[in-house]
ZADO-1210 file (C-alpha; in nm, 4 decimals, padded with zeros to 6 digits):
<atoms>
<atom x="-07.7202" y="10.7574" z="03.0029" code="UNK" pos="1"/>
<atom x="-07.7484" y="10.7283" z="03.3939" code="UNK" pos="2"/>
<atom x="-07.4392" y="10.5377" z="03.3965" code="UNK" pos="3"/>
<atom x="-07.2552" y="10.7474" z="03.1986" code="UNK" pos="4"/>
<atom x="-07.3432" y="11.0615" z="03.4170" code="UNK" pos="5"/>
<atom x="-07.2293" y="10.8363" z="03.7295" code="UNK" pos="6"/>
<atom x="-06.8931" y="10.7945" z="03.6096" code="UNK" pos="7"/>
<atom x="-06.8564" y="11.1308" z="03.4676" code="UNK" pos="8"/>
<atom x="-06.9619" y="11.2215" z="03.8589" code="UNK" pos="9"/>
<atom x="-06.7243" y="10.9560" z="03.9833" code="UNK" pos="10"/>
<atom x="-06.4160" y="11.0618" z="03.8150" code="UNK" pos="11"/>
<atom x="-06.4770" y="11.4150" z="03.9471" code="UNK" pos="12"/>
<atom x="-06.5583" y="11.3155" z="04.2333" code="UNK" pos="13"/>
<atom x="-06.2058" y="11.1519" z="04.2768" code="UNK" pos="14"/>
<atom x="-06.0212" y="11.4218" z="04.1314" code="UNK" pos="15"/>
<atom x="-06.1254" y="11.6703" z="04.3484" code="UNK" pos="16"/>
<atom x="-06.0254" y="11.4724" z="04.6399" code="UNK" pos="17"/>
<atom x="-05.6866" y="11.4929" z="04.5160" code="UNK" pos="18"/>
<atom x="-05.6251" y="11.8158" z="04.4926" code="UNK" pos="19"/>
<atom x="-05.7998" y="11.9210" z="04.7940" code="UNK" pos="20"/>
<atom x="-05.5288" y="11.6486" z="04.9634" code="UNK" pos="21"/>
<atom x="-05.2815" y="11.8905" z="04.8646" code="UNK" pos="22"/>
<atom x="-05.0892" y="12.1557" z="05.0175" code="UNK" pos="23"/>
<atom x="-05.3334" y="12.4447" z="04.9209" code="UNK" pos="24"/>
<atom x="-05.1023" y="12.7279" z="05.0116" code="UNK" pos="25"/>
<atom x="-04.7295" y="12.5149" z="04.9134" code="UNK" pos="26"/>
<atom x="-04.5737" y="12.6644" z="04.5599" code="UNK" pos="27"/>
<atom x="-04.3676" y="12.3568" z="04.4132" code="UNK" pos="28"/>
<atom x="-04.0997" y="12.3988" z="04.1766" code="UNK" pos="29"/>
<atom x="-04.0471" y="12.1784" z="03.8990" code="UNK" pos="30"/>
<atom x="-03.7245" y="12.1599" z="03.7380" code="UNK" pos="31"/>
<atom x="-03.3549" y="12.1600" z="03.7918" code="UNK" pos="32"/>
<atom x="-03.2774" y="12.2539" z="04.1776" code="UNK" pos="33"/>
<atom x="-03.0432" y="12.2361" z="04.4578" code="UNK" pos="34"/>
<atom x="-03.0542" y="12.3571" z="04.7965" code="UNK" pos="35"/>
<atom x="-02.7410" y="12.6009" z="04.9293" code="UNK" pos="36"/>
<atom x="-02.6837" y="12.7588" z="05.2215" code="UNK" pos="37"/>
<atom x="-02.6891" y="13.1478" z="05.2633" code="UNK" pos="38"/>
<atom x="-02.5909" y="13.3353" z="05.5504" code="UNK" pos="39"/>
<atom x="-02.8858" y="13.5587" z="05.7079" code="UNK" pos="40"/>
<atom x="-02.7946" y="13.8850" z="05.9229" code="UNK" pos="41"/>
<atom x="-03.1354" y="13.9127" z="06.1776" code="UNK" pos="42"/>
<atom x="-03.1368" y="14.2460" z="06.3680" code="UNK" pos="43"/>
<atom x="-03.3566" y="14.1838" z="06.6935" code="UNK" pos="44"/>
<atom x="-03.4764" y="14.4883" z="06.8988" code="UNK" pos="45"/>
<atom x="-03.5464" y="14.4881" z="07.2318" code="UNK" pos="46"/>
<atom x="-03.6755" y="14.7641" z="07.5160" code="UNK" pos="47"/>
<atom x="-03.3977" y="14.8007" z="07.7965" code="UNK" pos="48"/>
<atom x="-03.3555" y="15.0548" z="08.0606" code="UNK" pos="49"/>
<atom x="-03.1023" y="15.3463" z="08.0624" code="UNK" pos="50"/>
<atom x="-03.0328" y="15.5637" z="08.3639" code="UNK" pos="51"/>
<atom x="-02.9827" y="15.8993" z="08.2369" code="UNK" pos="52"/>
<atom x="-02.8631" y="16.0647" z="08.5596" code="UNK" pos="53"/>
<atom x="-02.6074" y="15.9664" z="08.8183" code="UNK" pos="54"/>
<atom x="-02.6457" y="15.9181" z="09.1293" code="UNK" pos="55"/>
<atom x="-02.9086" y="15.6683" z="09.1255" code="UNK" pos="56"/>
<atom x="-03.0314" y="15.3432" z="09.3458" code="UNK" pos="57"/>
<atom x="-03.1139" y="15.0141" z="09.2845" code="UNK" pos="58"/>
<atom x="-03.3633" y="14.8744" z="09.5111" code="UNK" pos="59"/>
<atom x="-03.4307" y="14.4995" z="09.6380" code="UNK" pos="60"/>
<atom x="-03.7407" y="14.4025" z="09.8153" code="UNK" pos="61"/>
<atom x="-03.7646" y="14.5400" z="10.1502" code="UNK" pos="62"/>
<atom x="-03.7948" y="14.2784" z="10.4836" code="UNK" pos="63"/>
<atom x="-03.4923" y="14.0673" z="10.4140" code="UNK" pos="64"/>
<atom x="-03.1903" y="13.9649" z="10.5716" code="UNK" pos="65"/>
<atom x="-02.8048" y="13.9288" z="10.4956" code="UNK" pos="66"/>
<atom x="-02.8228" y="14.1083" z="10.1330" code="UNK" pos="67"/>
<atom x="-02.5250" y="14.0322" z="09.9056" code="UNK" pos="68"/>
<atom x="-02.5327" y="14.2280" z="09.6283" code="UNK" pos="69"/>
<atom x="-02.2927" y="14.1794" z="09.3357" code="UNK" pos="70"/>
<atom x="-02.2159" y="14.4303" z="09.0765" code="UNK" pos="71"/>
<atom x="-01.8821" y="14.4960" z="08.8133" code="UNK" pos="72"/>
<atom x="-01.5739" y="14.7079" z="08.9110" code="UNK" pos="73"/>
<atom x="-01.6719" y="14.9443" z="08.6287" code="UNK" pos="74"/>
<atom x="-01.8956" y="15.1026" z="08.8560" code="UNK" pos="75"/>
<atom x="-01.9081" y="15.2791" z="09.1757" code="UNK" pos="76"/>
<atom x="-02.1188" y="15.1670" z="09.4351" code="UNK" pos="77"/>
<atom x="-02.2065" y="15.1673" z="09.7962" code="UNK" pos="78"/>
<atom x="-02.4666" y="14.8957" z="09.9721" code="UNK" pos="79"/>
<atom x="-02.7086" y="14.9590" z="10.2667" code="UNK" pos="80"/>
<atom x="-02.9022" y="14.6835" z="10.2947" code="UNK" pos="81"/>
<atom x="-03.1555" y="14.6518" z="10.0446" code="UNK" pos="82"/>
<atom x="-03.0311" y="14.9785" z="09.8576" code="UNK" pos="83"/>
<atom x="-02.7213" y="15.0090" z="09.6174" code="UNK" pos="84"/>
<atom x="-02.6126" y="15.3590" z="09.5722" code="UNK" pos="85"/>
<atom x="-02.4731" y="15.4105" z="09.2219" code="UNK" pos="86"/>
<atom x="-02.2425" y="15.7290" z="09.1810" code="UNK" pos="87"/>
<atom x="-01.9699" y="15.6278" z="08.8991" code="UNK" pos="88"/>
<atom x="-02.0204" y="15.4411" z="08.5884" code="UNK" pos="89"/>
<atom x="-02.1562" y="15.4330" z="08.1981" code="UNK" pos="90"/>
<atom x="-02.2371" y="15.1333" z="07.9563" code="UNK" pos="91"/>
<atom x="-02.4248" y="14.8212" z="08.0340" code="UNK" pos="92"/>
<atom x="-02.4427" y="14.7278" z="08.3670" code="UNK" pos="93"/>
<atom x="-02.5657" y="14.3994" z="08.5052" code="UNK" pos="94"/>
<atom x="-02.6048" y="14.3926" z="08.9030" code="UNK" pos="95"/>
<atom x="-02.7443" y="14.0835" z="09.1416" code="UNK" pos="96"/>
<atom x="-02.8202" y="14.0284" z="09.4793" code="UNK" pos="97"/>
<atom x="-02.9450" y="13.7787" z="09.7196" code="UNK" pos="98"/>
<atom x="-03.0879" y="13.7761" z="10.0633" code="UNK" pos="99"/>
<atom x="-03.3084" y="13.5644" z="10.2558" code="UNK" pos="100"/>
<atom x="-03.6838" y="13.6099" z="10.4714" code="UNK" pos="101"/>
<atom x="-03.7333" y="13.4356" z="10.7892" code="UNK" pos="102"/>
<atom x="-04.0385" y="13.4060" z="10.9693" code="UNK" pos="103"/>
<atom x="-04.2114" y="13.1738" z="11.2192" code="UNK" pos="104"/>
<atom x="-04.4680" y="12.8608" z="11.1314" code="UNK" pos="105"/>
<atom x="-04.5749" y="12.6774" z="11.3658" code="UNK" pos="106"/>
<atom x="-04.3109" y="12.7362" z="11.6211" code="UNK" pos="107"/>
<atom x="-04.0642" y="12.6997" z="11.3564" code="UNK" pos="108"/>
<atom x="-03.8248" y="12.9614" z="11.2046" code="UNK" pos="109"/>
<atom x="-03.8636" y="12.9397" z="10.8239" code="UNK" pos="110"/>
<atom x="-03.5841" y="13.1204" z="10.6099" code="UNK" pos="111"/>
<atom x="-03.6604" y="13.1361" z="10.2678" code="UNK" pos="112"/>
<atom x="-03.3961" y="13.2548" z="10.0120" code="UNK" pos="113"/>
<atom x="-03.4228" y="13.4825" z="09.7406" code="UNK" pos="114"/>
<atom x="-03.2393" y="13.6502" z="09.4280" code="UNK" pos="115"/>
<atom x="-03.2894" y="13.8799" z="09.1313" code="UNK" pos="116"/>
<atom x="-03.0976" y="14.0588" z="08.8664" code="UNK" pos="117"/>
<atom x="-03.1011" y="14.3388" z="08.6460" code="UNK" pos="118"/>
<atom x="-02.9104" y="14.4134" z="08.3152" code="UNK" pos="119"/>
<atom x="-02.9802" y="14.7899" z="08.2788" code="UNK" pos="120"/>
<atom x="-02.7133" y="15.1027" z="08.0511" code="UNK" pos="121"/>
<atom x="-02.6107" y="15.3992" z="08.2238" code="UNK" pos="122"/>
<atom x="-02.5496" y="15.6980" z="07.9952" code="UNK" pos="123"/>
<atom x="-02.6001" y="15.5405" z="07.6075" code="UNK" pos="124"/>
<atom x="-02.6946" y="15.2576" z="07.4786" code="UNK" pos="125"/>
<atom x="-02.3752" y="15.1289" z="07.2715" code="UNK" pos="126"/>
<atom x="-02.4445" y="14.9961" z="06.9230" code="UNK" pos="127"/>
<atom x="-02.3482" y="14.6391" z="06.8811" code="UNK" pos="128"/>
<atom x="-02.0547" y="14.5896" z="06.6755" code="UNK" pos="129"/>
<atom x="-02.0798" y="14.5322" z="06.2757" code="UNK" pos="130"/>
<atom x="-01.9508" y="14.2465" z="06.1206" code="UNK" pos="131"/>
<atom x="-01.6823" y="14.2681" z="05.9361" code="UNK" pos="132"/>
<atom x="-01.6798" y="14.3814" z="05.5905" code="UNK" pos="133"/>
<atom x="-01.5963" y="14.1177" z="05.3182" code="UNK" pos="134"/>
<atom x="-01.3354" y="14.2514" z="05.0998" code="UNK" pos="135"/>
<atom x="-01.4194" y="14.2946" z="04.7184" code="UNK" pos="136"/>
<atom x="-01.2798" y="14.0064" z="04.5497" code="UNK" pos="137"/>
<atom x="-00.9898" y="14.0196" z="04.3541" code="UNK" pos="138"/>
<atom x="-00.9962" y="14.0473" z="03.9944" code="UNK" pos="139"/>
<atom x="-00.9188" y="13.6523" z="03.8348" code="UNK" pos="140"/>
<atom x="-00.7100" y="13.6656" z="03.5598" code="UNK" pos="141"/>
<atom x="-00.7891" y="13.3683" z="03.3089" code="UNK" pos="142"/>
<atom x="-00.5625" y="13.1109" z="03.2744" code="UNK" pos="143"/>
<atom x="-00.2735" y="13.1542" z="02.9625" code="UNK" pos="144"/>
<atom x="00.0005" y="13.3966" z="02.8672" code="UNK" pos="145"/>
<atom x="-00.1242" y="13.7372" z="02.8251" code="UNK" pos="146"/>
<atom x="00.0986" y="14.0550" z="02.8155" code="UNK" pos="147"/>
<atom x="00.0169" y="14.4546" z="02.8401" code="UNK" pos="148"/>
<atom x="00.3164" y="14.6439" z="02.7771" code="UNK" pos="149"/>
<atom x="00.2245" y="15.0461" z="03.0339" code="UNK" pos="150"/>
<atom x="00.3334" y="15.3668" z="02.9011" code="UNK" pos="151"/>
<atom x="00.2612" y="15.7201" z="02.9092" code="UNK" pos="152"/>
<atom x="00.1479" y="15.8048" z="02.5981" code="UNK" pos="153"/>
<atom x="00.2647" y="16.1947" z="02.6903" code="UNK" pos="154"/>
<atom x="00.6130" y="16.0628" z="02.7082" code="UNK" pos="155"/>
<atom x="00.8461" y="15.9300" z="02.4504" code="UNK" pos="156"/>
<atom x="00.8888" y="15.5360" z="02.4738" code="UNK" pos="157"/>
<atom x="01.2163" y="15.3360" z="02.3784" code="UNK" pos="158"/>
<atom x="01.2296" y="15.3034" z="02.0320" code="UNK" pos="159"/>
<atom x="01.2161" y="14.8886" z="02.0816" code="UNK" pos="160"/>
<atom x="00.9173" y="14.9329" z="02.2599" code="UNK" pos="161"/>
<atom x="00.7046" y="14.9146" z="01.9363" code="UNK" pos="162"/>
<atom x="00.9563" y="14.6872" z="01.8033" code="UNK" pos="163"/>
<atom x="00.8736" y="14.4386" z="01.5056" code="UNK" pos="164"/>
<atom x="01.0737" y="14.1452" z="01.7152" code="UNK" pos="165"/>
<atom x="00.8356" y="14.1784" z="02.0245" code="UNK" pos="166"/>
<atom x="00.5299" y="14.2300" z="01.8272" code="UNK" pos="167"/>
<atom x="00.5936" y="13.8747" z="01.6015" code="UNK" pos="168"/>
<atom x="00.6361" y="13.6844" z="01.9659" code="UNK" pos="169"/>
<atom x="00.3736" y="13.8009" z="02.1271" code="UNK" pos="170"/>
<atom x="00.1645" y="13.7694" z="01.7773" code="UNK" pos="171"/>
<atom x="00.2764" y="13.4113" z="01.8191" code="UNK" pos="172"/>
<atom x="00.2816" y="13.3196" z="02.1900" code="UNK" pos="173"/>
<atom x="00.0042" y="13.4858" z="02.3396" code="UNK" pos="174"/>
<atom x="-00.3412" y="13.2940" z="02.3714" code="UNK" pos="175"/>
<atom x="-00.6122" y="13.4346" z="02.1473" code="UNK" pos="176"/>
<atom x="-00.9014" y="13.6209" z="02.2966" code="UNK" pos="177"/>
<atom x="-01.1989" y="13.6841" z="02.0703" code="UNK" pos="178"/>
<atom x="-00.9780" y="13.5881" z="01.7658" code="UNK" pos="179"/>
<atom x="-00.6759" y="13.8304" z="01.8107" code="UNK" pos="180"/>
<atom x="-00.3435" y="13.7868" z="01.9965" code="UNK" pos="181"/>
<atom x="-00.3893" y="13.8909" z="02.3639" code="UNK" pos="182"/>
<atom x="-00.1776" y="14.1618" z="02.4164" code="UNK" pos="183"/>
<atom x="-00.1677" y="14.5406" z="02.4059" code="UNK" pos="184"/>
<atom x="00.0224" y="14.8419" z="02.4736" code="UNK" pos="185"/>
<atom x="-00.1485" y="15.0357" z="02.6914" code="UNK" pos="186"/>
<atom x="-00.1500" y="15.3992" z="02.8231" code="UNK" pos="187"/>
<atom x="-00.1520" y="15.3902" z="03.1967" code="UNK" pos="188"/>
<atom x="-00.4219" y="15.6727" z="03.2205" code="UNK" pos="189"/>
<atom x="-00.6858" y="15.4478" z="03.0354" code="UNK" pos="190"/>
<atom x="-00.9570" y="15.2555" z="03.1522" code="UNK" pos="191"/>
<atom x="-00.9396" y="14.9898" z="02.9791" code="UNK" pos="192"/>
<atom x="-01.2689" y="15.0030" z="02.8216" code="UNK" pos="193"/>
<atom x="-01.2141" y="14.8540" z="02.4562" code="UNK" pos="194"/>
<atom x="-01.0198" y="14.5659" z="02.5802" code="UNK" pos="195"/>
<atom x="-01.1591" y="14.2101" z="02.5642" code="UNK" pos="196"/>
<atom x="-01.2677" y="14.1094" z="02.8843" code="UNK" pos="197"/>
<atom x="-00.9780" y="13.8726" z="02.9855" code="UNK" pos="198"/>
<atom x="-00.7301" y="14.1621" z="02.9476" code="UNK" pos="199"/>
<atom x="-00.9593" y="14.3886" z="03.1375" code="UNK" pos="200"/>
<atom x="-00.9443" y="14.1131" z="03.4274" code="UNK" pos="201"/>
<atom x="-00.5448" y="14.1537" z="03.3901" code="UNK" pos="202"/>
<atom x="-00.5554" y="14.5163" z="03.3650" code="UNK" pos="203"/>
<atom x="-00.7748" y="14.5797" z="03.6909" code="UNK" pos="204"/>
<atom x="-00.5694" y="14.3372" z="03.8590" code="UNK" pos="205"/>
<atom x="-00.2098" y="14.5357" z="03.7873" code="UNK" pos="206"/>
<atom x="-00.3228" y="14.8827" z="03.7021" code="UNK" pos="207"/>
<atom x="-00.3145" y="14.9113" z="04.1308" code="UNK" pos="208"/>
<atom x="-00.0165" y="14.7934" z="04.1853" code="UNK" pos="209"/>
<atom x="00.1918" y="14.9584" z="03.8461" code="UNK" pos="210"/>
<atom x="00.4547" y="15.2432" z="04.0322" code="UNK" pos="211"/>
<atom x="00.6338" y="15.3524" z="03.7437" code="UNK" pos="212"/>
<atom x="00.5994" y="15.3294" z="03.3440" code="UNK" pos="213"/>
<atom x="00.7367" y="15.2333" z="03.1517" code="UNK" pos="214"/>
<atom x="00.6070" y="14.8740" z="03.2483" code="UNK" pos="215"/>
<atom x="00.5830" y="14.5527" z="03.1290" code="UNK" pos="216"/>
<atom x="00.2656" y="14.3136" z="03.2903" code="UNK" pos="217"/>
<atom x="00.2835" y="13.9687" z="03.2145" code="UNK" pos="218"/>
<atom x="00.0116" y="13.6637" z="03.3051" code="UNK" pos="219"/>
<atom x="00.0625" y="13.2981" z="03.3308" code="UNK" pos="220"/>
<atom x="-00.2046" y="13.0888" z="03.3920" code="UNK" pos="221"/>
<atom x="-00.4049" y="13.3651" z="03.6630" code="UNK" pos="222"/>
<atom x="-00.0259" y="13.4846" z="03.8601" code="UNK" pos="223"/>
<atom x="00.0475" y="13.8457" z="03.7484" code="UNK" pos="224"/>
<atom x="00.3867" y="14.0281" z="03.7729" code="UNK" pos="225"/>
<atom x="00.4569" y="14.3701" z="03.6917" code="UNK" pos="226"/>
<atom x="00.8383" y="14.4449" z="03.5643" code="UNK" pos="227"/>
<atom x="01.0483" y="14.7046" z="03.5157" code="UNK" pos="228"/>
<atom x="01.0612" y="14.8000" z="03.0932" code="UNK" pos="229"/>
<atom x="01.4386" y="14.6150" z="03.0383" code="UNK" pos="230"/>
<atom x="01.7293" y="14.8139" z="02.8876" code="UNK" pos="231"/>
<atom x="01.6582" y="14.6848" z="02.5579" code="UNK" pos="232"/>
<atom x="01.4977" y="14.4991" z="02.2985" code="UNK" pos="233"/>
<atom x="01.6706" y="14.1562" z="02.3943" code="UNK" pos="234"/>
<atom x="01.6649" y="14.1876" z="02.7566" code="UNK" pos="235"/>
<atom x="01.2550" y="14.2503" z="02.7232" code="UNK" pos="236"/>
<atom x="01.2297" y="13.9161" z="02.4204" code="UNK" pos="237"/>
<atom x="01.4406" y="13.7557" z="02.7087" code="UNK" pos="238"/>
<atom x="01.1670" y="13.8569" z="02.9914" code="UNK" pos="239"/>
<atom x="00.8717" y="13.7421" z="02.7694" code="UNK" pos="240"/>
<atom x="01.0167" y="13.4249" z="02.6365" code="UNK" pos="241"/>
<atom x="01.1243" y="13.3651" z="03.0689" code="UNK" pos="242"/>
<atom x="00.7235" y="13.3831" z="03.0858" code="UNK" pos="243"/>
<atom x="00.5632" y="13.2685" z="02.7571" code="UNK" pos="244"/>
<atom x="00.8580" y="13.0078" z="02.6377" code="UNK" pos="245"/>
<atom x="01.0396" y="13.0280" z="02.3841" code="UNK" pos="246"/>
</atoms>
């Protein structure tokens, strides 16, 4: 009994030690995974000084020699020594100067140099500029031989437009989405709403770009082109079968 008790005591022993070995506050994901790269916009803020009221002065330490101050032609400014007179300017601003201490050690003359500068905004603080938008893609069209054929329902179409010729080669040539033929006539007012999804793609892509209806889009393997209806029933077979083959 003692023995069994030990290893019972053993064995827990041990498997404690394992999981206190572990990570206690790393999640772990089991499964399928991959690793991508994202891109991360990080807005930092940060205190800076604006002068709110011209004229003002910037001021270096006091007891130096030979200043040399520097500052951007987008201001106005005058030096005196250790003092630079601002009178003109707005935006950031970044100003330096340098100048030098001497003094006697020893019986010798010591000169130390020195410089600072200062990044400060006169007026208001400009936001910084937003990156560009990305444009909204663009509407893929799937690949195959889809046709919508535009009108105005409140007008009166060419008699060929409904014709039985068209409607047998598009019945035959056009690939089929969720079992039926995939083509339509279409009023250019509609959404689009009952269509399958592929000639939804097609009709968002060309609805944009249609100018005047009657119209005639066609798609080939994802390039759209929008045509002018043809004069008649054999000059529009001719534009589909230029498009879908014969």
């Amino acid at each position: 009994m003692l023995f069994r008790y030990s290893v019972v005591f053993l064995w827990g022993f041990v498997w404690t030690s394992i999981l206190l070995s572990q990570e206690p506050s790393k999640l772990t994901i089991r499964g399928e995974t991959k690793v991508e790269e994202v891109e991360r916009h990080v807005v930092i803020k940060e205190k800076v000084t604006v002068v709110t009221k011209l004229p003002f002065t910037v001021e270096a330490p006091v007891g130096g020699v030979a200043y040399s101050w520097e500052f951007p032609s987008s201001i106005a400014a005058s030096r005196t020594r250790n003092i630079l007179t601002v009178t003109e300017g707005k935006g950031q601003v970044r100003v330096s100067v340098e100048w030098s201490t001497a003094e006697l050690k020893a019986g010798n003359l010591v000169v130390t140099p020195f410089s600072a500068e200062l990044l400060f905004y006169i007026g208001e603080v400009a936001p910084p500029p937003k990156p560009d938008p990305k444009p909204d893609p663009k509407p893929v069209v799937p690949v195959g031989f889809r046709v919508l054929l535009i009108h105005e329902s409140q007008e009166k179409s060419p008699a060929f437009f409904d014709g039985r010729a068209v409607k047998e080669y598009l019945d035959s040539k056009t690939v089929k989405d969720e079992g039926h033929p995939s083509w339509r006539r279409l009023d250019k007012d509609q959404a689009g709403a009952n269509l399958p999804k592929e000639l939804k793609l097609l009709w968002e892509a060309a609805k944009p770009k249609i100018t005047t209806v009657p119209a005639v889009v066609i798609a080939v393997n994802e390039q759209v082109t929008i045509h002018a209806l043809p004069k008649d029933e054999q000059a529009l077979l001719e534009l589909l079968k230029k498009h879908g083959g014969e």
